[in-house]
N, C-alpha and C positions, 0 to 999 in steps of 0.2 A: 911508557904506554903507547906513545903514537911509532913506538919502532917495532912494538907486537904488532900494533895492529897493521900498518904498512907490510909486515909480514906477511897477516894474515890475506891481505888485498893481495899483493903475488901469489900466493896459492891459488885463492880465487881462480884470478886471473890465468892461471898458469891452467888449473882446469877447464876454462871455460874457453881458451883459444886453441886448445891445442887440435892435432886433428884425430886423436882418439876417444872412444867414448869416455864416461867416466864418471863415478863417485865419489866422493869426500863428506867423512864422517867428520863432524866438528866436537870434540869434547868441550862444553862450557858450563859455566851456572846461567840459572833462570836471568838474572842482570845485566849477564854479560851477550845474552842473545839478541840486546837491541843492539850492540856493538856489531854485532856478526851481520843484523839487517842492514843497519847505515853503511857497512860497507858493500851489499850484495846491491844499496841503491847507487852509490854511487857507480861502479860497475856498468850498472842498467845505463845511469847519465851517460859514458862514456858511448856506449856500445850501439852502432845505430839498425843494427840488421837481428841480431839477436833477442828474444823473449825471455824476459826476468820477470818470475813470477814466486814470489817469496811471502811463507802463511809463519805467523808467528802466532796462532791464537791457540790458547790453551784449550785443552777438553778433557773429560776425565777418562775418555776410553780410545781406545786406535779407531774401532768403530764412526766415534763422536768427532774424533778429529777431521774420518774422511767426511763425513759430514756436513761439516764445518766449511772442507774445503770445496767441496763440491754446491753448497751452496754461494761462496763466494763465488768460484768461477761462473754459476747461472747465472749474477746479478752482474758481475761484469759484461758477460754476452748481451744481458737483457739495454743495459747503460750503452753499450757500442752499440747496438742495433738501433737503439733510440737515436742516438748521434748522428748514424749513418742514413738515415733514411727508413721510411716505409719497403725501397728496393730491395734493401739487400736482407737477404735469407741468409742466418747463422743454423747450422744444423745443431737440433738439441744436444744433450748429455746424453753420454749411451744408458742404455736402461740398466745397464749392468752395475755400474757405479753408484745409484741410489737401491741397490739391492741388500738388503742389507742379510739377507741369509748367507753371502758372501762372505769369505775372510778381505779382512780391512787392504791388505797387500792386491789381492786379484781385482777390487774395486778402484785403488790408486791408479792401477796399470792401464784400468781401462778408459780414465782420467787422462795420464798421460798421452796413450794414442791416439784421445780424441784431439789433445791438442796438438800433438807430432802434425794432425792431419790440418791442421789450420795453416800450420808455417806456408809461405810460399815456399815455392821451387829456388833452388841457388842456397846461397853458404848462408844458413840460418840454423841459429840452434836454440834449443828450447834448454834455458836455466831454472830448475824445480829446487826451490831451498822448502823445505817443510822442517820447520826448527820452530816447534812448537814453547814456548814462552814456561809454560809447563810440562814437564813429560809427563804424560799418561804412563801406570805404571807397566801397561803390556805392550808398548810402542814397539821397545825392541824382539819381542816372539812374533807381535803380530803383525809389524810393519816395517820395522827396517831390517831385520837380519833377512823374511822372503824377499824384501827387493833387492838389497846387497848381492843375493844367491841368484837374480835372474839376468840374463843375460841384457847388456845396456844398449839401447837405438844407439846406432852412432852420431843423430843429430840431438839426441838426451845428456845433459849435464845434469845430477843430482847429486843436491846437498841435502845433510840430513844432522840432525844433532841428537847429540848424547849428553849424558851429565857427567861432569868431569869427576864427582868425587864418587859417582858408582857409576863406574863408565862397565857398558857390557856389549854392543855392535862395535863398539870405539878400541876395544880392545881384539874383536875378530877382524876389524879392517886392519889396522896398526899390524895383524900376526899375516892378512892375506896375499899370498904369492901372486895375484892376480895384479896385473899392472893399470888394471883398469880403479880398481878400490883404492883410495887415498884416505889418510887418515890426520888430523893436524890438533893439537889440544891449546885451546887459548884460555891462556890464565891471565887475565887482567887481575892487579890488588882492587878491590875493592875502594882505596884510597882515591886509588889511580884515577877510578871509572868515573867518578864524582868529580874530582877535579877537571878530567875532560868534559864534562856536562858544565860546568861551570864557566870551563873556559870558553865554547862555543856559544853559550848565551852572553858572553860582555864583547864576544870578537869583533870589532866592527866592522871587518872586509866580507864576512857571514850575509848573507840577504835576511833580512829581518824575520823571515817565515822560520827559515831555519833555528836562527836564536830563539824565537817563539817555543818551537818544537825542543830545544833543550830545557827550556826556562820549565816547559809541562812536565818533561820526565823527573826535572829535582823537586818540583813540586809534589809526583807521587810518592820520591822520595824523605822528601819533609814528613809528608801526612805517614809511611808507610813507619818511620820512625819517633812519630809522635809531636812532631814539630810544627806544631797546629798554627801556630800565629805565621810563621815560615811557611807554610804551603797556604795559605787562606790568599797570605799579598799576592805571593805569583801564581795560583789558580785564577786572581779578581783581575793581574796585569795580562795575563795571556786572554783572558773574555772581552778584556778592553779592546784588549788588539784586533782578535778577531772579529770582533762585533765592527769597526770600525772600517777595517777591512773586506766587510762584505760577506762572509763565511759564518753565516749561520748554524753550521753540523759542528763545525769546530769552537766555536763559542757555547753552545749547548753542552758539549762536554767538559769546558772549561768550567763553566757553570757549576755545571754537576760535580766538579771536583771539589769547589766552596760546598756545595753542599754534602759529599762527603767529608768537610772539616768540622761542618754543623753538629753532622751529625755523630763526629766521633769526639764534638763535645759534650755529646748528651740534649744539645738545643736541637730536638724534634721541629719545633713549628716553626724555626725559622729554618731548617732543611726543608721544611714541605714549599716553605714560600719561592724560594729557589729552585728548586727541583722544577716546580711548577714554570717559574721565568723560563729555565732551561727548555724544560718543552714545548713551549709557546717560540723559541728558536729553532729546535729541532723539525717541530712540525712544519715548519715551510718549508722544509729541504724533502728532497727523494732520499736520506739518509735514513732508510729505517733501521737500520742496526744501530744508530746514535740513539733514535730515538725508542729503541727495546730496552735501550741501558738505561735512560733518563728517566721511562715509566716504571720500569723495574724498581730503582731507586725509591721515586716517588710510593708507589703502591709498599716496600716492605715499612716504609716510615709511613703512609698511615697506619698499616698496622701498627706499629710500635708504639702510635697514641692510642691505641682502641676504636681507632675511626672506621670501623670496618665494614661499613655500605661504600665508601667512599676505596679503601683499602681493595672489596671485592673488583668495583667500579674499573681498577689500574689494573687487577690482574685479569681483568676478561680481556682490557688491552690490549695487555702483553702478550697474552694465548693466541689474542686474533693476529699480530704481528710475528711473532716468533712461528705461526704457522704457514704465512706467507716468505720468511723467511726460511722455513724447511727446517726448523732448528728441534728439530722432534725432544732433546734434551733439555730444554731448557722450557717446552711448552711440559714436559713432568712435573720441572720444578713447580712453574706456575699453578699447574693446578691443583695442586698439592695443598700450596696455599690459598688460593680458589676456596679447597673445603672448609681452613680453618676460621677464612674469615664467617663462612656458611654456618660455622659450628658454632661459632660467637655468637649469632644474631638468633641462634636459637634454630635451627632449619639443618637438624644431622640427617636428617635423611638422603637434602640437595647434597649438603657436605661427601656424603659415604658415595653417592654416584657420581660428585668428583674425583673422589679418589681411586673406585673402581674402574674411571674411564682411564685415568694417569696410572696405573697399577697395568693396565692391560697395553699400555703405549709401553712401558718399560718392558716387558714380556717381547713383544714385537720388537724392540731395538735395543733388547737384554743392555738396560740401565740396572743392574742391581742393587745400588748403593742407595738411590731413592725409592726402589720397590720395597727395600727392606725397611725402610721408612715409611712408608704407605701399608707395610702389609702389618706393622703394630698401629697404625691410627687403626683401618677396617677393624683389627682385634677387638681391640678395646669399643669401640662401635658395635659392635656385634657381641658384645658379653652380655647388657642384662639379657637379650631376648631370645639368642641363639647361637647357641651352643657350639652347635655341629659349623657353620662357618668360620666359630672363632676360632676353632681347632685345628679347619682349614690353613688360617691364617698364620697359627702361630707354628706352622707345621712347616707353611713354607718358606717364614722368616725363617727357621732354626736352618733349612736346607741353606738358603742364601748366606746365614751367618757362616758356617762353614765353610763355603766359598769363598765367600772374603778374607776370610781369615787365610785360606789354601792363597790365595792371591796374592796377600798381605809377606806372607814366607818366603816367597820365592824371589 
């Protein structure tokens, strides 16, 4: 394994210094993309003039991806400008890039230049790994095959990833005469990959953050495998650590990892009671994306007890967080369940104009997968009294369902 991956670091490398522009598609699985991160950090570590900016976070759409990314770069701007002073003036994000009537590719682009325009003058290059943790199934129509196809800054490195067992950009870079398009497929065993997570948490020459950081990822792995009593110790040893250590955002999630064991034991109220620890961490830090995932958390496990003043209570939270984080997808989800809790407590009406506001944000940043979700709650909502909207409704699921389905095929 360390002789793939050392491989895989010379490609890198070999793309990132050379003095031509260039691309490189990475064939991998969802697993094997944290392998592909640790080595694009260390890289980073090495490199003192160059910008290494690498987004692993899954979304369900190329849309929701640039999204994603585009809201991390504003928090980063917002984090440096706080660092640096009142003085210094960061110029926003072009308006082009949160335009969402855009294809996902013309909005990347416009991402990229704004950052091209940040480098200083002299031998700098700007490293873009966008190796989403999950692929969105339209990444490559809607985003990597137009970038591949657009001609590359010469001070732009980009990395991009495909899935190796339906590899489809991965297979038009591997065929492209273009000497700029690279293409490299990394297949780590599965055996392998865990053994190296294993080996890095007992290394002792490792700085102890770093073992920390493996000790979490086998821990997803325990819980992601069932291995509940095995991920519970090293979710509680990594919370220890960081709690200890000072790092409140990072102990909040450790946290939350115990209480993802809780609650994939079926013990609810001792998930809530956790959850709860967790964000009383979380909340001291400027980490509000830690702290979207530890209320989220918390708010679906009230629901899951029937608690749902309390349940609504997390998701108005979350909406108010996930809006300031710009995360338009994930403030659908929430209000989605907004209504249900609405719907429990007797109040379908508050319910139906949650769902009609969450119904009309999907429309706007064409979520379909939860509009179709929202347009059978309205249905069913709108049966005993009227007619004519339900018909509406189920008019326009049937359209979305065939969509998906058209989606689903190809």
């Amino acid at each position: 394994m360390q002789a793939v991956l050392a491989e895989l670091e010379s490609v890198l490398a070999g793309l990132v210094e050379r003095d031509l522009p260039g691309a490189l598609v990475v064939a991998c699985s969802d697993v094997e993309t944290l392998y592909l991160a640790q080595v694009l950090a260390r890289l980073d570590e090495r490199s003192e003039s160059d910008l290494f900016l690498t987004f692993t976070d899954a979304a369900p759409t190329a849309a929701a991806l640039v999204d994603a990314l585009a809201d991390n770069l504003a928090l980063q701007q917002a984090n440096l400008a706080e660092l640096l002073g009142p003085a210094t003036a960061l110029p926003a994000l072009p308006a082009l890039a949160r335009d969402t009537s855009r294809p996902p590719a013309d909005r990347l682009a416009a991402l990229v230049h704004h950052l091209l325009d940040l480098l200083p003058a002299g031998d700098h290059r700007l490293v873009l790994a966008v190796v989403p943790s999950r692929l969105p199934a339209d990444f490559s129509g809607e985003l990597a095959g137009p970038l591949l196809r657009r001609p590359q800054h010469p001070r732009l490195r980009l990395v991009l990833r495909d899935d190796r067992a339906r590899p489809d950009h991965f297979t038009s870079a591997e065929a492209c005469p273009d000497e700029h398009v690279l293409a490299y497929s990394l297949d780590l065993a599965p055996a392998d990959a865990v053994a190296a997570a294993v080996a890095a948490a007992r290394d002792p020459e490792r700085p102890a953050a770093a073992r920390i950081q493996a000790l979490m990822e086998l821990a997803y792995l325990d819980l992601g495998h069932g291995r509940l009593a095995d991920a519970a110790q090293k979710f509680s040893g990594c919370a220890e650590f960081h709690a200890r250590a000072g790092n409140p955002a990072l102990a909040a999630l450790a946290l939350a990892g115990v209480g993802d064991v809780q609650r994939a034991r079926g013990d609810f109220v001792a998930a809530r009671r956790t959850y709860e620890s967790a964000l009383l961490e979380a909340a001291a830090t400027p980490a509000f994306p830690v702290t979207l995932q530890v209320v989220l958390a918390l708010a679906d496990t009230c629901l899951a007890l029937a608690q749902h003043a309390d349940a609504e209570a997390y998701y108005q939270l979350a909406d108010l967080l996930a809006g300031k984080l710009l995360r338009p997808h994930t403030r659908a989800d929430v209000q989605e369940s907004l209504g249900v809790c609405r719907l429990a407590r007797g109040a379908g009406d508050e319910a139906a104009r949650a769902w009609e506001e969450a119904a009309e944000l999907c429309r706007v940043i064409d979520y379909p997968q939860r509009l179709h979700s929202l347009l059978g709650r309205l249905a069913a909502h709108h049966e005993p009294r009227d007619r004519a909207r339900q018909r509406t409704c189920l008019e326009e699921q049937a359209a979305l369902a065939a969509r998906l389905k058209e989606a689903r095929s190809c």
